[in-house]
N, C-alpha and C positions, 0 to 999 in steps of 0.2 A: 823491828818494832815489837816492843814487848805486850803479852795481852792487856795490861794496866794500859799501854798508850793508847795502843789500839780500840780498846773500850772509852777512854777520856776521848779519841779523834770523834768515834760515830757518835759516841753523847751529844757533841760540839754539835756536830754536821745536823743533826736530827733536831736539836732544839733550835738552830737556825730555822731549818726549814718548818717546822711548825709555826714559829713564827712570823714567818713570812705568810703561811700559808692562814694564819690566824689575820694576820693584815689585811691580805688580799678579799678575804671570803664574810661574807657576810653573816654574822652569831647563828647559828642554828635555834631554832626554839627548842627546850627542856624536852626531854622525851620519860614518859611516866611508864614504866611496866609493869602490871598487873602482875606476882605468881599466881600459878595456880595454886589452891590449898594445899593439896597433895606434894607439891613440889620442895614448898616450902621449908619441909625439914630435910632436905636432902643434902649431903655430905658438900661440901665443895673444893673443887679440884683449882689448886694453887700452882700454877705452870709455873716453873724454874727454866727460863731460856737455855737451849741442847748446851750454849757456849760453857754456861755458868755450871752445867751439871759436869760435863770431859774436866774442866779445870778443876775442881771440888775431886772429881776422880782421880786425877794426875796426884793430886794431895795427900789423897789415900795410897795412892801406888808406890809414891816415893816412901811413904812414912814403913808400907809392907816392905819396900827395901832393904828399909835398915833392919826392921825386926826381923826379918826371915831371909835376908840374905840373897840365896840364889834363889829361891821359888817367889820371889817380891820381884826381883829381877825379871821373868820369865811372864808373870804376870802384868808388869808394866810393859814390856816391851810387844807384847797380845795387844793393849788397849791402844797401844801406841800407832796400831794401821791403819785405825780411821782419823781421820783429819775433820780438824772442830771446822762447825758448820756458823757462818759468820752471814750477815745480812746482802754481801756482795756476792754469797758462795755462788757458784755458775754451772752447778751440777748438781742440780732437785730430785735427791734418792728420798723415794716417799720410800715406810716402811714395807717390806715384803710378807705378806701373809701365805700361807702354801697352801695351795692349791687343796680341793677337796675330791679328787677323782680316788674312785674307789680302790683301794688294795687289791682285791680281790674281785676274780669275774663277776658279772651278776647274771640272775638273770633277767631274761628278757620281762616284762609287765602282762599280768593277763589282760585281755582283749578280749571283752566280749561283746554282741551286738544285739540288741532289742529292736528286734523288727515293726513291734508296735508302734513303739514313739520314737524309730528312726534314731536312735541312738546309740552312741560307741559310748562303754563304756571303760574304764580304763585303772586297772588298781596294779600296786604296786610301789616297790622303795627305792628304786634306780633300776637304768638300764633302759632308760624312755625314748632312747634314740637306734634301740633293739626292733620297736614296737612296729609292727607291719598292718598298719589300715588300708593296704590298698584294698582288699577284699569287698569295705562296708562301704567305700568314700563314693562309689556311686550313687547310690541310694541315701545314706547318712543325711542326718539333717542338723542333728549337735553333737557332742564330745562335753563325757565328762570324764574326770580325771579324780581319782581318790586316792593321797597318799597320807602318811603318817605326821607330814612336814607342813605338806601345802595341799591343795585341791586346785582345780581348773576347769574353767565352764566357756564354752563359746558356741554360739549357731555359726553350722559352717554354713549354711544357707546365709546367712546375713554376712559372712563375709565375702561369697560372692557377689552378692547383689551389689555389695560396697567399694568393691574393689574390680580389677580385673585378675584376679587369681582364678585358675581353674581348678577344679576336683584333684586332677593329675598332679599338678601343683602342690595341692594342700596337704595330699598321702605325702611326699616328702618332705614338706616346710616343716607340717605339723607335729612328728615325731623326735627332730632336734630342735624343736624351740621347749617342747616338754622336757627335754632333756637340759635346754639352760635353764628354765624354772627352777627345774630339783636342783641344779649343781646351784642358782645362785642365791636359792633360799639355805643349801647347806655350809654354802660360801658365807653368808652373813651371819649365822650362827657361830660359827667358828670364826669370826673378827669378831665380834662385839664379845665373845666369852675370853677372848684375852685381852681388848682392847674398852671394855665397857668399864668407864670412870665409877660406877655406884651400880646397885643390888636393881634399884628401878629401870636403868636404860639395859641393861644386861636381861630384864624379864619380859622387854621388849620385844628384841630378836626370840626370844625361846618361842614364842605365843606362832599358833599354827595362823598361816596366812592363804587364802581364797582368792583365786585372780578370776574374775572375769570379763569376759569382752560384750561391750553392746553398742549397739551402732549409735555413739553418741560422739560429740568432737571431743567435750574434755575430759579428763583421769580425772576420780572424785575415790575417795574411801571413808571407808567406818571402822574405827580403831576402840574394839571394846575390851573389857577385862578378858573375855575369853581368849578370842582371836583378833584378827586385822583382816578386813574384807578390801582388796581393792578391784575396782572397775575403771576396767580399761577400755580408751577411746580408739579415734582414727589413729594414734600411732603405739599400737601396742604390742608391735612388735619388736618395737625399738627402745619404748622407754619402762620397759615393767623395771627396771631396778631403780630409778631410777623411783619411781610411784611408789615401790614399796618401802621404799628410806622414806620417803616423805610421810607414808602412813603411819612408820615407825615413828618417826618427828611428832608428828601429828599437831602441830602447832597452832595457835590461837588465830595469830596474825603471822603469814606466810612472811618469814623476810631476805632479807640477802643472802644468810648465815645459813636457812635453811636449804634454798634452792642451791647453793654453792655448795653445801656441801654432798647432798644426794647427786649432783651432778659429779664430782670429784670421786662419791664413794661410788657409781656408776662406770669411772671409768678406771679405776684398783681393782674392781673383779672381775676377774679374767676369764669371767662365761657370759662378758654382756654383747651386743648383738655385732661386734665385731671378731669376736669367739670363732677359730678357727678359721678367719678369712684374711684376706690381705690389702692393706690401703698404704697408696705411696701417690707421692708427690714430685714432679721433679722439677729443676730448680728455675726454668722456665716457666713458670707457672704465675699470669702475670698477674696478681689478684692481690692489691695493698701490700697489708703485712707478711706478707709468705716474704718477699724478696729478703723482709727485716731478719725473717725466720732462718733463713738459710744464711745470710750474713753475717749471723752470730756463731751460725756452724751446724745449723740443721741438718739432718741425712736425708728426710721426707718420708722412711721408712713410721707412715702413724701407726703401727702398730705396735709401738715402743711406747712405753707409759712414760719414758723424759721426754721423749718425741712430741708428745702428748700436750703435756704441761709446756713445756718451751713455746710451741704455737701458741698456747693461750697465752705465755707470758707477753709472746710478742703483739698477740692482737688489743693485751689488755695495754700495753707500753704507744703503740700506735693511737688508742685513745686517749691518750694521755697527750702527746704530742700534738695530735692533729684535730682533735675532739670527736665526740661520737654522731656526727652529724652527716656521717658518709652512708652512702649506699649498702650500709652491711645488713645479714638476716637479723633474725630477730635474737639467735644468741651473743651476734659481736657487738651490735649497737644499740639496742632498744634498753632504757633500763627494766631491769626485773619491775620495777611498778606500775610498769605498762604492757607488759607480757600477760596474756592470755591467763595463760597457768598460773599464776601469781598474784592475785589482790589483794595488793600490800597497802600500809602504811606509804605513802610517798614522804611524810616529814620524819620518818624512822632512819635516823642515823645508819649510813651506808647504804641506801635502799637507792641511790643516783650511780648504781654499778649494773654492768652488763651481767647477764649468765657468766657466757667467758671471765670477765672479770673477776665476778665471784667465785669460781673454780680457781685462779689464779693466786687471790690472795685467801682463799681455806687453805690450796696446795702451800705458802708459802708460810702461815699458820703452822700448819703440820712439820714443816723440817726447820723452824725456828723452836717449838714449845713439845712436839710431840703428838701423837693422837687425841689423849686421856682428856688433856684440857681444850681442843677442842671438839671433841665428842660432848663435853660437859656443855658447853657454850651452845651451841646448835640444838643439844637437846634441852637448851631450856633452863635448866637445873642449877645457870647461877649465872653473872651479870660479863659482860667483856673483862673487865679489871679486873674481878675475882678469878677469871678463869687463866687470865695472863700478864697477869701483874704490871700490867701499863692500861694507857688509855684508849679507847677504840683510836682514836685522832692520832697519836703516834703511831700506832702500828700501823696505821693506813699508811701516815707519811713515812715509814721505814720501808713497807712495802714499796710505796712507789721509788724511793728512791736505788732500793736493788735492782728496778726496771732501768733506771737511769743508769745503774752501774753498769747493766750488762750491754744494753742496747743501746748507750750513749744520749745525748741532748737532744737531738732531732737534726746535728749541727752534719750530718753522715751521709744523710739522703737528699736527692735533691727537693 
C-alpha cells in the first residue's frame, strides 16, 4: 500500500470512528480558556505529524540524488534506517536525551555541622552521593543543602517522627537522593535547552529551584520570576520530579495535559527514584491488565522506558474495554479530577482520563508530533489545534484506536 492509500485508509477509519463516537456521546459543553497576559504573545508551535515530516524528507533526499549524485545517494540511504512512525506503530521510542553524569571526577561536597542549631550543612556542584553524614546524623536535627542549581531543606527529625526510617537509614538514603536532586535538576536543564518550543518555557528550566520537605500530605509550590520553590509532602521521595515539572507548568487550572505530562517527563529521566534499582514483573502476575501486558510481548523488565509506556498503554486500553470502574489505585482508575493532587476542571475536555492514561496519550503525542509541540501545549502557550494541527476529539479517537491496533477488540480475552 502506498503512503497516499495508507493515509486516505486511516482518514476513512478515523472519521468513522469519530463519528460514531460523536453519536454515541453526549455534546460536551464549550470550554472557554483564559491566557495569561504574558502568554499571549508567545510564538506558536505548529506540529507537522513525524509521518508527513520522513515523507517531505524522502523528497528532499531524492531530489539530493539527482543533484549530487553519490553523496545524495549516501544521504538518503542514512535516513532511510528509521522507519516512518504510523498511528498503529507497536514500538514507542520516545526521544533519547543523554544522560548528564559528570565527565570528569568531582569532588566530594563540603559538610559542615552547627552544633548550635543542630544542623548539617551542605555546599557544593556534584558529587552528593560522595557526601558522608554519618558523623552528625546522630545528633542532627535538619539538613540544608546549597548549590548553584538547586538548594534543599528537610527536619530529619520530622521525618523520623513521620515515618519509620531510622538515623542509620537516613546517613545512607540521604546522600543519593541529594545526588538525584542535582542530577535531575541538571537532567531538565539540558532537555528543555534543546527541547524548549519558545524563549519563556526554555527560561523556566534555567531559574534555580528549592525543594523542601514538611510534614504535610500534599506537594504545593511557588513559581516566581526569581526561582521555583517546591515543598514536598508524605511522598517526597518519590515524586520531586515529578512536582518540579508541575512547578515549571505552573498552571492556572491543573488538567490532564499537565499531570500527564510531568508524569511522562518523570519517567524519561533517568535519575528519578527508580535510578539505579531494579523492577521486574513476571508473567504470572495475576493483576487485570499485566496478562494484556505480556500478551502483546512484554519482557516485565520496568526498568526499560518501552517497558514503561507499553504497561501504561495496556492499562490505559483495558479502560477502554472494560471501563474504569475496577478495583485499580488511584493512578489506573480514578480520573485526574478526583485525584488528590489535582483540582481540576471536571467539564475541561480530556479531564475523564486516568494519570496512567494521561502519560499514555502525551507518550503517544510525543512519537506522532514530536516534543516541541507538545511541550507548547502543556505549557500553556497555545490551544490543542494550534499546537497539533487536529482537534483534541481526533487525536484522542486516533489514540485510542492504536490501543485497539495493538491490543485487539477486547474479543482476545476471556
Amino acid at each position: 500500500m502506498t503512503d497516499k492509500e495508507l493515509a486516505q485508509a486511516l482518514t476513512e477509519a478515523l472519521d468513522e470512528r469519530i463519528a460514531r463516537a460523536e453519536a454515541a456521546a453526549a455534546p460536551r459543553p464549550a470550554v472557554v480558556r483564559l491566557p495569561l497576559p504574558e502568554k499571549e504573545a508567545l510564538p506558536v508551535i505548529r506540529a507537522v505529524p513525524v509521518r508527513q515530516t520522513r515523507w517531505k524528507a524522502a523528497v528532499a533526499a531524492l531530489l539530493a540524488l539527482v543533484m549530487l549524485g553519490g553523496a545524495g545517494l549516501a544521504a538518503f540511504k542514512l535516513m532511510d534506517r528509521t522507519e516512518p512512525t504510523t498511528p498503529g506503530n507497536t514500538e514507542p521510542s520516545p526521544s533519547e536525551v543523554q544522560t548528564t553524569e559528570p565527565t570528569e571526577p568531582v569532588e566530594p561536597p563540603q559538610v559542615e555541622y552547627d552544633a548550635e542549631t543542630k544542623t548539617i550543612h551542605i555546599t557544593g556542584t556534584s558529587g552528593y552521593d560522595q557526601a558522608d553524614l554519618t558523623p552528625y546524623m546522630q545528633e542532627a536535627q535538619y539538613l540544608e543543602v546549597e548549590d548553584d542549581e538547586f538548594g534543599f531543606s528537610l527536619s530529619i527529625s520530622g521525618i523520623i517522627a513521620t515515618t519509620d526510617w531510622s538515623r542509620t537509614y537516613l546517613s545512607d538514603f540521604l546522600p543519593f537522593y541529594l545526588f538525584k536532586l542535582d542530577r535531575t535538576t541538571a537532567f531538565t536543564k539540558q532537555y528543555f535547552a534543546q527541547h524548549a518550543p519558545n524563549e519563556a518555557v526554555a527560561a523556566q528550566a534555567r531559574k534555580p529551584v528549592n525543594y523542601s520537605y514538611k510534614t504535610v500530605w500534599a506537594t504545593r509550590w511557588e513559581n516566581s520570576p526569581e526561582q521555583i520553590d517546591v515543598i514536598m509532602g508524605a511522598y517526597f521521595q518519590y515524586m520531586y520530579d515529578t512536582a518540579y515539572m508541575l512547578a515549571m507548568i505552573d498552571p492556572e487550572n491543573e488538567s490532564w495535559q499537565h499531570q500527564g505530562f510531568a508524569e511522562w517527563f518523570a519517567l524519561v529521566n533517568p535519575y528519578n527514584c527508580n535510578y539505579g534499582e531494579t523492577a521486574a514483573v513476571s508473567p504470572d502476575y495475576d493483576y487485570y491488565y499485566y496478562a494484556d501486558y505480556f500478551r502483546v510481548g512484554g519482557s516485565g523488565d520496568l526498568c526499560d522506558l518501552k517497558e514503561k509506556f507499553l504497561l501504561y498503554d495496556a492499562c490505559s486500553w483495558y479502560n477502554l474495554i472494560h471501563g474504569m470502574n475496577w478495583d485499580g489505585n488511584e493512578y489506573e482508575t480514578q480520573r485526574i479530577t478526583r485525584s488528590d493532587r489535582a483540582k481540576v476542571d471536571s467539564e475541561i475536555e480530556g479531564n475523564d482520563v486516568s494519570i496512567y492514561m494521561a502519560i499514555s496519550l502525551i507518550n503517544y503525542l510525543v512519537e506522532q508530533y514530536g516534543e516541541e509541540p507538545v511541550i507548547a501545549y502543556c505549557f500553556d502557550t497555545c490551544s490543542f489545534e494550534e499546537a497539533f494541527g487536529v482537534s483534541y476529539a481526533a487525536a484522542r479517537a486516533a489514540w485510542e484506536q492504536s490501543l485497539l491496533d495493538r491490543f485487539g477488540d477486547g474479543s482476545e480475552t476471556p
